[in-house]
C-alpha positions in Angstrom: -263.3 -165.4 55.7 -261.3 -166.6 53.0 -263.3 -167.4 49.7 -261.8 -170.3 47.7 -262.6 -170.7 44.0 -262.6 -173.0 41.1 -260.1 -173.4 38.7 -263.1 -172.7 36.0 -264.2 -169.7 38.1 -260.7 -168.4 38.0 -260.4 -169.2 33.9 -263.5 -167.4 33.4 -262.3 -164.2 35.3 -258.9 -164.2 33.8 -260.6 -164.6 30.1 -262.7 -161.2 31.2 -259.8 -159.7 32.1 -258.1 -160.5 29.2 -261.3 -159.5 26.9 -261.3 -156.1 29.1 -258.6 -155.1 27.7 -258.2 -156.3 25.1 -261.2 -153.9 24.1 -259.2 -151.4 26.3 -256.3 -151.7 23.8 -258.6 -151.1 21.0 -260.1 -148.3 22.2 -257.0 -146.5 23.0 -255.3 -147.6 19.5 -258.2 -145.6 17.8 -258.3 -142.5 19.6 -254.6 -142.2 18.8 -255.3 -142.9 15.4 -258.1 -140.2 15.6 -256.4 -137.8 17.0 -253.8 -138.2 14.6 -255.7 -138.2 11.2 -257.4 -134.8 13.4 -253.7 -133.3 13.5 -252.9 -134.1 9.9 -254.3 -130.6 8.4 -252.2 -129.2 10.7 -248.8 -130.8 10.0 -249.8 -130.6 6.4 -247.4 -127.9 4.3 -250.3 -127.2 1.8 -252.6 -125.7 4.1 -249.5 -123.3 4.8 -249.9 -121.8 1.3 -249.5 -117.6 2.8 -246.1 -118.4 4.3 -244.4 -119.6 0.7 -246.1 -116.9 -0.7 -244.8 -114.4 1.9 -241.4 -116.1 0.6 -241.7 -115.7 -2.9 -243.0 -112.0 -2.7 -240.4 -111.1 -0.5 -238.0 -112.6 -2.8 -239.1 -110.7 -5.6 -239.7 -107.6 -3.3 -243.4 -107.3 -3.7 -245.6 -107.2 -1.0 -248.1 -109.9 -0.8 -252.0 -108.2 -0.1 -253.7 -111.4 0.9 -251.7 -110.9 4.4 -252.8 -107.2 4.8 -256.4 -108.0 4.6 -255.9 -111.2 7.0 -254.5 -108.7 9.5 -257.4 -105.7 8.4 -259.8 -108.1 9.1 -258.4 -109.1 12.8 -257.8 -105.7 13.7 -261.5 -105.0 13.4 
């Protein structure tokens, strides 16, 4: 059987639709925007200090200690 409906009927399902996702839109804008305020640490240069300090000790051709004890402590 076929099932006929109204033109409000119809109205009223598009406008869910719509309001679906619409609010599925949202939801996906923030994740991104969670995951990539989560990533910025990461991508930040500050929280790289060791590695421009392996740089400048290297440059002056001192060995920098702070690296020796980060690999100490993983070898135990």
């Amino acid at each position: 059987k076929l099932k006929f409906v109204t033109e409000t009927q119809h109205n009223i399902a598009v406008d869910k639709l719509n309001e679906l996702y619409r609010i599925e839109q949202a939801i996906i804008i923030k994740e991104s925007n969670d995951n990539l305020s989560n990533n910025l640490p990461e991508l930040s240069l500050t929280n790289k200090p060791s590695n421009v300090n392996q740089v400048n000790y290297s440059l002056l051709g001192l060995s920098d200690d702070s690296d020796e004890e980060e690999s100490n402590m993983s070898n135990e």
